[in-house]
C-alpha positions in Angstrom: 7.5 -19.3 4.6 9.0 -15.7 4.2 10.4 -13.4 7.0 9.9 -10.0 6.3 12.2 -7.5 8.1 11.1 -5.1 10.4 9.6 -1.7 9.5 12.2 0.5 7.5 11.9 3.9 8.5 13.6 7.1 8.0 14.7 9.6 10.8 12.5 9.4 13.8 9.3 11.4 13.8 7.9 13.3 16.7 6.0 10.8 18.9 2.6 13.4 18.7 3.5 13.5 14.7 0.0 12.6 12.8 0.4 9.4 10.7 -0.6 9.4 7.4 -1.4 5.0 5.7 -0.4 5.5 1.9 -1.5 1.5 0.4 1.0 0.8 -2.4 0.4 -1.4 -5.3 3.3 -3.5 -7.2 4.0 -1.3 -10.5 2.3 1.4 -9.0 2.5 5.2 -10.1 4.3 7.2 -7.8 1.5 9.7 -7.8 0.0 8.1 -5.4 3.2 8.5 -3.2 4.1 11.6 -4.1 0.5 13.1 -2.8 1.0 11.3 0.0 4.3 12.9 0.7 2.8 16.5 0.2 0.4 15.8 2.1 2.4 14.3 5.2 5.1 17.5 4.8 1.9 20.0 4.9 0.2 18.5 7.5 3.7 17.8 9.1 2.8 14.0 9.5 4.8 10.9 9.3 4.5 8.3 6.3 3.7 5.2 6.5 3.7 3.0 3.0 2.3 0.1 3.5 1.8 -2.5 1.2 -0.7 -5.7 1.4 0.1 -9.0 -0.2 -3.2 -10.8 -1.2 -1.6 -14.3 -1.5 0.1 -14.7 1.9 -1.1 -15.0 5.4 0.7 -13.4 8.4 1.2 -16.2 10.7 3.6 -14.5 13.5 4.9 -11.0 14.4 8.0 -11.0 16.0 8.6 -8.3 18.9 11.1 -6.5 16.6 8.5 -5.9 14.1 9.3 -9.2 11.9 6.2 -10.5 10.0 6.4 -14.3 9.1 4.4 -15.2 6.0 2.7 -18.4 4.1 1.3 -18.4 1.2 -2.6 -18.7 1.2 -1.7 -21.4 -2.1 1.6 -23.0 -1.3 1.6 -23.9 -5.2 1.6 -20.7 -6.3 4.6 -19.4 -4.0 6.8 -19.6 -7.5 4.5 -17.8 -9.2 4.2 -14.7 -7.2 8.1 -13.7 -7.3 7.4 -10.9 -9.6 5.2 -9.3 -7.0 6.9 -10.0 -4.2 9.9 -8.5 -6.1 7.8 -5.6 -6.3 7.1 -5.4 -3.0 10.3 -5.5 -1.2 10.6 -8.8 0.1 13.3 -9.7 -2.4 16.4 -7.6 -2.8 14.1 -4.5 -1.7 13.4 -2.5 -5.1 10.1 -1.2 -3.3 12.5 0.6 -0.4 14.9 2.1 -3.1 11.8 3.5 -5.2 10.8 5.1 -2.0 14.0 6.6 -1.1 14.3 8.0 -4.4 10.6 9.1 -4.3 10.4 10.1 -0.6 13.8 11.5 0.3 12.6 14.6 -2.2 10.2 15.5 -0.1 11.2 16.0 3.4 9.2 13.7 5.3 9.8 11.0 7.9 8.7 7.8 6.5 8.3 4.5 6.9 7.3 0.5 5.0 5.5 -1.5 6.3 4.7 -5.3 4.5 1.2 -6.5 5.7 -0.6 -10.4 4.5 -3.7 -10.9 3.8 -6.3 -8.7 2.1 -5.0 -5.0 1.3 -8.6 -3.2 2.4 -8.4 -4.9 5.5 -4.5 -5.1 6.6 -4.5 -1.1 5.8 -7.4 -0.6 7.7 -5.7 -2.4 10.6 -2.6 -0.9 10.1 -3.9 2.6 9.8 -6.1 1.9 13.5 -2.4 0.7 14.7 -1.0 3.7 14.6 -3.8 6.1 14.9 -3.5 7.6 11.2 -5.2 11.1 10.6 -6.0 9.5 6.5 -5.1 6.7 3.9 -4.0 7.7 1.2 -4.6 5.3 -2.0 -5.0 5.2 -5.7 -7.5 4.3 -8.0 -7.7 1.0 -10.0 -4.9 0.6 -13.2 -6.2 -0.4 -16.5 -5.5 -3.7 -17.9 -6.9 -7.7 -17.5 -5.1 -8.5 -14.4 -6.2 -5.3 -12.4 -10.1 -5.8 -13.9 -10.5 -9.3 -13.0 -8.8 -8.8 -9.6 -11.5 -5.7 -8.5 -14.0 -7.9 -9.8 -13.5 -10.9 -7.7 -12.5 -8.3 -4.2 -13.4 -5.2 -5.1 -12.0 -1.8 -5.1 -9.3 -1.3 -2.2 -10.3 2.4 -2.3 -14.5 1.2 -2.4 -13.9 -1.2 0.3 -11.8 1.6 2.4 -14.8 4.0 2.0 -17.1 1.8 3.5 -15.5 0.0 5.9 -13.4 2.5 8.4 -14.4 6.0 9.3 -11.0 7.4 8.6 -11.0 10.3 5.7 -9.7 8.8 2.2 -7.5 10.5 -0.3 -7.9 8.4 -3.7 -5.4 10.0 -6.2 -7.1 9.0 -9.8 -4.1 7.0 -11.5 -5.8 7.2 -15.3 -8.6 9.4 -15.3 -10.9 9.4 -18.1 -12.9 12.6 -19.4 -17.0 13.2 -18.2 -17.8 11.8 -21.4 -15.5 9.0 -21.9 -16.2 5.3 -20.9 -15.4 4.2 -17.8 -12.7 2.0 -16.9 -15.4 -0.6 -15.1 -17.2 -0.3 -18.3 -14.8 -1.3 -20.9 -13.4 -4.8 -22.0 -9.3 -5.4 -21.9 
């Protein structure tokens, strides 16, 4: 079972501030951030990053903001440190990248670590606090990332479809109008 902490957050926006979800992936590029930022300081909005875990479960919020997690597969808890790493719920490299990412930028921002699947927990999140957009990025190339859109889809796809928010998807690895797709290739 894991504790994460309460939502990080930098200076206090204005309460009538817009929000503005940005979903973050483990390894991500910080593109997806970084538009997200511009955005938020144009449209003087707050950030929130938010990032999903697939393999846990949220099983209790606490009134600080806590989330307590299990994992969906309590076998595989070893074998999702990397992620998790990733994420910020182990010596927090995910709030450092942001600091050095966001702090550039002049916004208020927060993290928030959701459980369960990422479509759905940013859709939640972003009807939580009443965000103006999401803010996500498109699919990286590679086995892992094919075989995981396969079996649940696109996060960005399943966003589109499933809340009537407006979607930014900042393209990660775009390919020219003549070049294969990255659905349509083999890794």
């Amino acid at each position: 079972m894991t504790t994460d902490p309460a939502p990080q957050t930098s200076p206090t926006p204005p309460s009538d501030a817009p929000r503005i979800v940005v979903g973050l992936a483990p390894h991500q590029s910080e593109a997806v951030v970084t538009t997200a930022a511009r955005l938020a300081r144009e449209l003087h909005a707050h950030l929130v990053c938010a990032w999903a875990d697939p393999a846990q479960m949220t099983v209790a919020t606490g009134p600080d903001g806590a989330v307590v997690t299990v994992p969906l597969d309590p076998d595989a808890a070893d074998d999702d440190q990397d992620d998790q790493e990733a994420a910020g719920t182990a010596g927090d490299p995910l709030a450092e990248e942001l600091h050095r990412v966001l702090d550039a930028h002049d916004v208020t921002w927060e993290i928030r670590t959701l459980a369960g699947a990422p479509a759905r927990e940013i859709a939640q999140l972003a009807d939580e606090v009443e965000a103006a957009l999401i803010v996500v990025g498109t699919r990286q190339k590679g086995l892992r990332e094919s075989v995981r859109e396969f079996v649940s889809g696109s996060v960005a796809v399943q966003l589109a479809h499933r809340q009537h928010r407006p979607l930014v998807v900042v393209p990660l690895e775009p390919v020219g109008l003549d070049d294969v797709l990255p659905w349509d290739t083999e890794d």
